[in-house]
MISE-344266 format. One record per atom (N, C-alpha, C): residue in one letter; x, y, z. Coordinates in steps of 0.2 Angstrom, whole numbers, padded with zeros to 4 digits, always signed. Layout:
BEGIN
AXYZ
...
END
This chain:
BEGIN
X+0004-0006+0000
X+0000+0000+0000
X+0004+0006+0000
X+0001+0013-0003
X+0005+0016-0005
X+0001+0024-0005
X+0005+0030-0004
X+0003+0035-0003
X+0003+0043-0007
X+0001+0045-0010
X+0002+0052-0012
X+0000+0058-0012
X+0005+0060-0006
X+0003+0068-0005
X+0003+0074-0009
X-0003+0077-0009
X-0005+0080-0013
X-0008+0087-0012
X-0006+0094-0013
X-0008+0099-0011
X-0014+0102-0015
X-0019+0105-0009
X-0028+0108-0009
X-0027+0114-0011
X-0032+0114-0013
X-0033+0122-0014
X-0034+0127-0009
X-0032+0133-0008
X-0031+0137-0001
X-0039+0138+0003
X-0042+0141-0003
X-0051+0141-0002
X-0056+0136-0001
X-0057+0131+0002
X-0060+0126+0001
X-0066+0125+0005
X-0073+0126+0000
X-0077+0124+0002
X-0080+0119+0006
X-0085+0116+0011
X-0088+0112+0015
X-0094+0111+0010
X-0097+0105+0012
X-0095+0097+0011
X-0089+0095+0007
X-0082+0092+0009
X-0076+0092+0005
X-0080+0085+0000
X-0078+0087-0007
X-0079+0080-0010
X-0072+0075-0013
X-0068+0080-0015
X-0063+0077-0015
X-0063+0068-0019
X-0066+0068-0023
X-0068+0061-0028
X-0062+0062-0032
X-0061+0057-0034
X-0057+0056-0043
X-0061+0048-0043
X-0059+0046-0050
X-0060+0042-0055
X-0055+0036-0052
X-0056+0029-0050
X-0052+0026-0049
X-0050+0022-0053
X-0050+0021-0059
X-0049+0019-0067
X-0043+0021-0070
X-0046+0028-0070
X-0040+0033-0072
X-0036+0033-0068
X-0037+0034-0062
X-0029+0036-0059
X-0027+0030-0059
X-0028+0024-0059
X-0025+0019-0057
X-0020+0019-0066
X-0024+0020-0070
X-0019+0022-0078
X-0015+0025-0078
X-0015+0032-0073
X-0011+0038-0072
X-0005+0035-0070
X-0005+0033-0065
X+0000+0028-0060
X+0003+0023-0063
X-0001+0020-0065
X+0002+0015-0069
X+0008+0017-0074
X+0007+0022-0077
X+0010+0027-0084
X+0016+0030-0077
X+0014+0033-0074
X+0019+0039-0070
X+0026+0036-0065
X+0021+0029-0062
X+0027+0025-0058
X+0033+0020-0063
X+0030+0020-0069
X+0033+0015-0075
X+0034+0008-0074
X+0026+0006-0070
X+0026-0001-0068
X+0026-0005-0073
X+0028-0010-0071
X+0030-0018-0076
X+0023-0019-0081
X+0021-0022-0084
X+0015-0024-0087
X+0013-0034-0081
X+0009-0030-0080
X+0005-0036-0076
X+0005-0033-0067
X+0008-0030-0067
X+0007-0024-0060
X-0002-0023-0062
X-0005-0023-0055
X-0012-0021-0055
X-0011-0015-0049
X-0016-0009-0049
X-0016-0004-0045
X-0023-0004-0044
X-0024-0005-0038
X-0030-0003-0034
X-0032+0005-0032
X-0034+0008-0034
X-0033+0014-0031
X-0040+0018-0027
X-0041+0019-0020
X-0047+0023-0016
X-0050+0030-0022
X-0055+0029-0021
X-0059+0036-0024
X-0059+0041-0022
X-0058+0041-0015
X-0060+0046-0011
X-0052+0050-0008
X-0050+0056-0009
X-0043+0054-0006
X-0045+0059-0001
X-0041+0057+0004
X-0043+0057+0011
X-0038+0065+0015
X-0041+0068+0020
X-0037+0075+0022
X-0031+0070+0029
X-0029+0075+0030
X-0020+0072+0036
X-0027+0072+0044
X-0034+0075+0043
X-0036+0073+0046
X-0040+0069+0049
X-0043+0066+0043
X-0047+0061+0040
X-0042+0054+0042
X-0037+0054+0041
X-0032+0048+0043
X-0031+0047+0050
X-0032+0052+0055
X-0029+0053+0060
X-0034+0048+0065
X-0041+0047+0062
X-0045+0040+0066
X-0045+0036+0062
X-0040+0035+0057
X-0041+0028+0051
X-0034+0023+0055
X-0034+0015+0053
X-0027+0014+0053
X-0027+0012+0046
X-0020+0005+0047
X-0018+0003+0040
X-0023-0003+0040
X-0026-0008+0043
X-0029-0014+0043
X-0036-0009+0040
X-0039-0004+0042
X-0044-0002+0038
X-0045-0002+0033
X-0039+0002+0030
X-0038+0004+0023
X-0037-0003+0020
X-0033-0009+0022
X-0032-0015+0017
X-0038-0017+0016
X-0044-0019+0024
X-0049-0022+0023
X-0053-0018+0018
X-0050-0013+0018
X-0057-0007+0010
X-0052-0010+0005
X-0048-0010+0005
X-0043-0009-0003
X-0045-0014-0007
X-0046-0020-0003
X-0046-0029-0006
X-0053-0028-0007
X-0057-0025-0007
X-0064-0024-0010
X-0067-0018-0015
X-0059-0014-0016
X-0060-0011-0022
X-0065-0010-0028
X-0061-0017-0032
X-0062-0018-0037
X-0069-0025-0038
X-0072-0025-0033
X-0077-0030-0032
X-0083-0026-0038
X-0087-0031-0039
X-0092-0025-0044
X-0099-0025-0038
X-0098-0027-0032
X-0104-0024-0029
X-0100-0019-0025
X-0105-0014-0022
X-0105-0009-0021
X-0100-0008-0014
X-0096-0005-0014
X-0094-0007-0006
X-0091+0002-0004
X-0093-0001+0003
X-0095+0005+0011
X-0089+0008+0010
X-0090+0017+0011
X-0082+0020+0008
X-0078+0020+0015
X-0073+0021+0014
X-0068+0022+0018
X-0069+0025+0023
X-0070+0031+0024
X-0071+0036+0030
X-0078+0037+0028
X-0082+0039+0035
X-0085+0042+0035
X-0087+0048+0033
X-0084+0052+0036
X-0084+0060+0031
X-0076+0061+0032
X-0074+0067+0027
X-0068+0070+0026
X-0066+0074+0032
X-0064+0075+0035
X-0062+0081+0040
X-0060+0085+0038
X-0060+0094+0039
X-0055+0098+0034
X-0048+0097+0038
X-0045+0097+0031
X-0035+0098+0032
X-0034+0100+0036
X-0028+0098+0041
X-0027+0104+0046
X-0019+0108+0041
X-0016+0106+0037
X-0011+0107+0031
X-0013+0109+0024
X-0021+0110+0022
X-0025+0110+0017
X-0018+0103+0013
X-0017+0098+0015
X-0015+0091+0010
X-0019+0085+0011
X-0020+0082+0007
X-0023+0077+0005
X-0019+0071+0003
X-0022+0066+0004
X-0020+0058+0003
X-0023+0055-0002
X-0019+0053-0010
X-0022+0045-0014
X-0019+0039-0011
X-0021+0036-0006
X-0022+0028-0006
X-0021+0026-0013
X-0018+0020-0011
X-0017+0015-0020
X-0013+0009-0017
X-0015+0003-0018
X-0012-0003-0015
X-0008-0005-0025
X-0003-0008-0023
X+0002-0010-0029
X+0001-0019-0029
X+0000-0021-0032
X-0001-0029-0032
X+0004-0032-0039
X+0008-0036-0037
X+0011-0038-0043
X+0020-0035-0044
X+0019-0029-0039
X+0026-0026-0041
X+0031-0030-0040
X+0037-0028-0043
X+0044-0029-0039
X+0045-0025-0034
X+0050-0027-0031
X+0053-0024-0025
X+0057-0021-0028
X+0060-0013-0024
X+0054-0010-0022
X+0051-0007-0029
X+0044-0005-0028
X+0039-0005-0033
X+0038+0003-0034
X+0040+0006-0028
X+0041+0014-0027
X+0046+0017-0028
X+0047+0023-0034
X+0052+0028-0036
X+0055+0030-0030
X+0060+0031-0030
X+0061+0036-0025
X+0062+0044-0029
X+0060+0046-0033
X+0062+0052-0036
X+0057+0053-0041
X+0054+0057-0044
X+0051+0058-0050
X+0055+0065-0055
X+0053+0064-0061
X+0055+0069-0064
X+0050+0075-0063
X+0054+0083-0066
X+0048+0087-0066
X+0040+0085-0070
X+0043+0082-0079
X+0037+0080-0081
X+0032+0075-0078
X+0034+0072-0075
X+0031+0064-0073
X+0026+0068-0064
X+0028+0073-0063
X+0023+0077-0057
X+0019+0081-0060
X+0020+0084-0064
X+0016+0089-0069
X+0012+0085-0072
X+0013+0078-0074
X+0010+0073-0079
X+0002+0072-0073
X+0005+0068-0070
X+0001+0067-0065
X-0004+0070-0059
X-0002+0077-0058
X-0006+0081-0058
X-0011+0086-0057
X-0007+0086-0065
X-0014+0089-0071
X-0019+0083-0071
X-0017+0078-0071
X-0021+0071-0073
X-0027+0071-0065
X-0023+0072-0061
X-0029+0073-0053
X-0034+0078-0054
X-0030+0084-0056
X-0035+0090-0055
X-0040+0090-0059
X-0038+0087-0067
X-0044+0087-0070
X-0050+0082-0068
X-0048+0078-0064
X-0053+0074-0062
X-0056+0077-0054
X-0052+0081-0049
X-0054+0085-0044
X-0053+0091-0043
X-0057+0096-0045
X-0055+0102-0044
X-0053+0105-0037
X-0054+0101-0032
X-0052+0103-0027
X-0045+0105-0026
X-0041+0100-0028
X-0033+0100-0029
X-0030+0105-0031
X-0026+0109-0029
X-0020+0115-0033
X-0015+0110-0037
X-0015+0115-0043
X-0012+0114-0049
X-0005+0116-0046
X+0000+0113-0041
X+0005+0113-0040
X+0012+0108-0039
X+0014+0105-0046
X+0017+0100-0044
X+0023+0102-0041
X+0025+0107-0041
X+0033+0108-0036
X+0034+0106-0030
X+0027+0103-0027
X+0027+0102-0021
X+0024+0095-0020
X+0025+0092-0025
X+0023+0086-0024
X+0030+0081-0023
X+0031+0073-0020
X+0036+0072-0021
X+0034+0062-0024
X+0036+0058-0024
X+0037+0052-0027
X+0032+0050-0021
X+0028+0045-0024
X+0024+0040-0017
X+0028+0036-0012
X+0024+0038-0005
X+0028+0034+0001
X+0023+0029+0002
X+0027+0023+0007
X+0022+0017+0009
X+0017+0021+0013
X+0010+0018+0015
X+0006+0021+0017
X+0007+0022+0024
X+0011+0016+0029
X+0014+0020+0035
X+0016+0026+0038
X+0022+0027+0034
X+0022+0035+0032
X+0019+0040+0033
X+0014+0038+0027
X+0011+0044+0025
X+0006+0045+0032
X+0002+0040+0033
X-0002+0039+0039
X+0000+0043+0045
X+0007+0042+0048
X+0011+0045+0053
X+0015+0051+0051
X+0014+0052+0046
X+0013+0060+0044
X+0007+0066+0046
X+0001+0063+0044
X-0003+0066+0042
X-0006+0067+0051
X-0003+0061+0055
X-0009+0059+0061
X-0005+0064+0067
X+0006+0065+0064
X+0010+0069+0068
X+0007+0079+0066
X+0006+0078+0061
X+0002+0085+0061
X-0005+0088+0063
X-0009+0084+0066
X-0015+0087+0068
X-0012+0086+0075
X-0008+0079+0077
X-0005+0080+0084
X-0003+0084+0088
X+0002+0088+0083
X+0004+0093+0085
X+0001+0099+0085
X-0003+0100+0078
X-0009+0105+0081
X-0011+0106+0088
X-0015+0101+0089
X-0017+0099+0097
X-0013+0100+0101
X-0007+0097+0103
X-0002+0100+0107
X-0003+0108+0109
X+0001+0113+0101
X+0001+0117+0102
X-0008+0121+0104
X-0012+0118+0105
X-0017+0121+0104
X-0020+0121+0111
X-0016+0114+0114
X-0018+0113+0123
X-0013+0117+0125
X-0006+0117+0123
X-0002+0121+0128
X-0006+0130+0128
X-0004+0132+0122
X-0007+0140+0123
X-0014+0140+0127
X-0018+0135+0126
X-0024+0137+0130
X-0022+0136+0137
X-0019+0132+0141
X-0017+0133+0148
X-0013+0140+0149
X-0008+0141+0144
X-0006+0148+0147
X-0009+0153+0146
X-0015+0154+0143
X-0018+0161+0141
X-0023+0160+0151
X-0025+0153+0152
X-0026+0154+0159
X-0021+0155+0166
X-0015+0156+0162
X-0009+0157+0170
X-0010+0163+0172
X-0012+0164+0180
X-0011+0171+0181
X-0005+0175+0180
X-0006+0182+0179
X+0001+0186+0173
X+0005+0184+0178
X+0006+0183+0183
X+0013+0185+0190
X+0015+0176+0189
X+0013+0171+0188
X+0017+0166+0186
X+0015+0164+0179
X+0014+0169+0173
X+0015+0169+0166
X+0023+0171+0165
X+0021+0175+0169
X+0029+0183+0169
X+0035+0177+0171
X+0033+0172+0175
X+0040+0168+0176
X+0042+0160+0174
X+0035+0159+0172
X+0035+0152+0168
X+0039+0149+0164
X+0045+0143+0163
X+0046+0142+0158
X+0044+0134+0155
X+0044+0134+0147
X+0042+0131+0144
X+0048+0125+0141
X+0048+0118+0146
X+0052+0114+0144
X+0050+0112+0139
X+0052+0110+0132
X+0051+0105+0128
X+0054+0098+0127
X+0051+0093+0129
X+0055+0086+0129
X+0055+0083+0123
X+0063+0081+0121
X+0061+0076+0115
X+0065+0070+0114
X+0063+0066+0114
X+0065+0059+0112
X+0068+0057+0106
X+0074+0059+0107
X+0077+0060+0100
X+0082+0053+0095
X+0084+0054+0089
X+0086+0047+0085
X+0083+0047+0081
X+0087+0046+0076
X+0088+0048+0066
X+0083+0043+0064
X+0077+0043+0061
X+0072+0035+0059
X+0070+0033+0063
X+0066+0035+0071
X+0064+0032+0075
X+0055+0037+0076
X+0051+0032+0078
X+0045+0038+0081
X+0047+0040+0088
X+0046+0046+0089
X+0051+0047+0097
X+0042+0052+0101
X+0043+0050+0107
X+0039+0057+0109
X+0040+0065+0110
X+0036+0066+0110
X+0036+0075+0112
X+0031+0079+0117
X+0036+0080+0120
X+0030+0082+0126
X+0031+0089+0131
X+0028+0092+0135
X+0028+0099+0137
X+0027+0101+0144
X+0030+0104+0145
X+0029+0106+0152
X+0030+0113+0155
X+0024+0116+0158
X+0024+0123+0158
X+0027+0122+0166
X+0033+0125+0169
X+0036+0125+0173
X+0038+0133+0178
X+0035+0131+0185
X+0037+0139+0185
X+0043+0136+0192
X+0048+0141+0191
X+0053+0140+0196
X+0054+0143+0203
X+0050+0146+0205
X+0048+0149+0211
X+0044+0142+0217
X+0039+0138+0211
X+0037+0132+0216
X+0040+0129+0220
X+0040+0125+0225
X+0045+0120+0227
X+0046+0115+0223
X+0051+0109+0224
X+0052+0104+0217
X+0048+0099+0219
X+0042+0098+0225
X+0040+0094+0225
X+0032+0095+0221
X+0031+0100+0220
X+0027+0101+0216
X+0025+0100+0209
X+0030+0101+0205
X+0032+0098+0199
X+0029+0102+0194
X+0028+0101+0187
X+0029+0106+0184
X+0017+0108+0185
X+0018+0115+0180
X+0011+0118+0182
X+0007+0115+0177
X+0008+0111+0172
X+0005+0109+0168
X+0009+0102+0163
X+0006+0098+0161
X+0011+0092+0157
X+0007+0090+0150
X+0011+0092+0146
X+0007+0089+0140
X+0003+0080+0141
X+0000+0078+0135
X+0001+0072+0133
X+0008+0070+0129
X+0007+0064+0127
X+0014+0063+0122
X+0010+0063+0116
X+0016+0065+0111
X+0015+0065+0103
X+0019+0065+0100
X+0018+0059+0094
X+0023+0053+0092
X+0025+0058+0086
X+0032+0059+0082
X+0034+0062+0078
X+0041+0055+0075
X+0039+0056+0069
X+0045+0052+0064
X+0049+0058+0062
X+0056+0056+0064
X+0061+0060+0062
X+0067+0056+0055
X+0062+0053+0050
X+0069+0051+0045
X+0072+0056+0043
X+0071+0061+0042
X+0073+0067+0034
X+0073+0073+0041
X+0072+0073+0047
X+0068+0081+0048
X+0075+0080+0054
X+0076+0086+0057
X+0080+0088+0061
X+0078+0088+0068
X+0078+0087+0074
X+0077+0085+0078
X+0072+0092+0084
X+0076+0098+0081
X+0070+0103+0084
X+0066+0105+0080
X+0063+0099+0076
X+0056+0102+0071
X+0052+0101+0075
X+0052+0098+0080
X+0043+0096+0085
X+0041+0103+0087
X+0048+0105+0087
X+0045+0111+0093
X+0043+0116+0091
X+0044+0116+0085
X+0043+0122+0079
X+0036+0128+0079
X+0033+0120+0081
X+0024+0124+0078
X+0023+0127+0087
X+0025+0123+0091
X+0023+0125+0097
X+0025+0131+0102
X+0032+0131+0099
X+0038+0138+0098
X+0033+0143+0099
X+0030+0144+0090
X+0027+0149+0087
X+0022+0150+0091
X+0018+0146+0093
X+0013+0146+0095
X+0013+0151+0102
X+0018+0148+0107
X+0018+0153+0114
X+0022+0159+0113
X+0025+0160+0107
X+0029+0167+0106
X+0022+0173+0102
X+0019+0170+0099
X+0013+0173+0098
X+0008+0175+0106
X+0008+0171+0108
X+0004+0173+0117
X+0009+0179+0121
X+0016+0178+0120
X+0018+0181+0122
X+0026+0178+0129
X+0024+0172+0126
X+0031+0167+0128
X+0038+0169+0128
X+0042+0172+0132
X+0049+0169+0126
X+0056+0165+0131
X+0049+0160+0137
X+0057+0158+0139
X+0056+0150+0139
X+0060+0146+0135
X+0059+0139+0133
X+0067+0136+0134
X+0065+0130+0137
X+0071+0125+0137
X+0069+0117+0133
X+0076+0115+0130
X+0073+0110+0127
X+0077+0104+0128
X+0076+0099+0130
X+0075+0093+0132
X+0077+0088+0129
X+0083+0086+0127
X+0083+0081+0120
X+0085+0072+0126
X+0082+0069+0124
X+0082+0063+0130
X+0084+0056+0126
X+0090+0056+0126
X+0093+0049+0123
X+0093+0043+0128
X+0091+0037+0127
X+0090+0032+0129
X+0098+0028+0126
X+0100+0024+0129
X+0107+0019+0130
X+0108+0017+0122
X+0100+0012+0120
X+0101+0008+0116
X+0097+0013+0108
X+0098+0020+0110
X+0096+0025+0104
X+0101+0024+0098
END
């Protein structure tokens, strides 16, 4: 199973429909990844937002995919779309028949611009921007992609709301640990803690996040804290320490 991120249009109206043609794209792909002859592609109709994934898992999506191509009618995927919290989207597509591996690591310019222009005309929802498109990942990936982004929304969304409640006189002295569980390719947690230093240390910190899982292949190890950074400098934040927590066998 297989994933392609795909960028929305900035203006997006409710009810999201977000449809294409599962015939076609499965041709599309077929033509763009330059599968072998005898490769079959299953591909979801529906492509789904980063928030939309964040209640799906992978055993959903197989138990949907392997009924695709049935001729009876079969129950869609999600129940409704959620909007974006990234305005990106998700095409599902299961590969059957490939070689190993079955996924480019690369595309050409033309071979993103091929493909789409070939979505958009079947969803107008989609922005005509292939610079920001990249080769399809496995759907793990993409899944914990899309589920480390709303997460982290919600993080930041739980932290500034507790500080917008601190009274100003232990706002004025609060500071904001960031912990992270760090290591190249691994899902590590992320977690927060609004600390004031005048408390005694039995009392511990003023507030403790939950944890939220971030895969770190490609990103650099202070991107967790990035969105959450921004977030308390905006309320009026600016005193942060950060936390990098390596384990023996990291």
């Amino acid at each position: 199973m297989a994933a392609l991120e795909l960028p929305l249009q900035a203006n997006l109206t409710a009810p999201l429909k977000l449809k294409i043609d599962p015939i076609a794209t499965a041709d599309l792909l077929h033509k763009s990844l330059q599968l072998p002859a005898g490769t079959v592609v299953r591909v979801e109709s529906r492509l789904l937002t980063d928030a939309t994934l964040e209640m799906l898992n992978l055993q959903m999506f197989h138990d949907h995919l392997v009924t695709v191509t049935d001729s009876r009618r079969v129950q869609s995927v999600a129940a409704r779309l959620l909007p974006p919290v990234e305005n990106t989207a998700f095409l599902l597509f299961e590969l059957i028949g490939a070689p190993d591996p079955g996924l480019p690591d690369t595309w050409e310019d033309g071979q993103r611009r091929e493909i789409l222009e070939g979505l958009v005309k079947q969803c107008p929802e989609l922005a005509c921007a292939p610079d920001t498109i990249e080769a399809p990942v496995y759907a793990a990936y993409a899944m914990f992609d899309a589920q480390n982004a709303v997460r982290l929304h919600h993080l930041a969304d739980e932290t500034a709301a507790v500080w917008r409640e601190l009274d100003p006189l232990v706002r004025s002295r609060t500071i904001v640990h960031l912990h992270t569980q760090c290591g190249n390719g691994v899902y590590m947690p992320v977690w927060t803690d609004l600390f004031d230093p005048e408390l005694p240390e039995e009392h511990g910190p003023v507030w403790t996040s939950p944890d939220v899982w971030v895969f770190t292949a490609d990103l650099p190890i202070e991107w967790p804290g990035e969105m959450l950074t921004n977030r308390l400098l905006a309320e009026g934040c600016t005193r942060f320490e950060n936390h990098i927590v390596e384990t023996p066998d990291n």
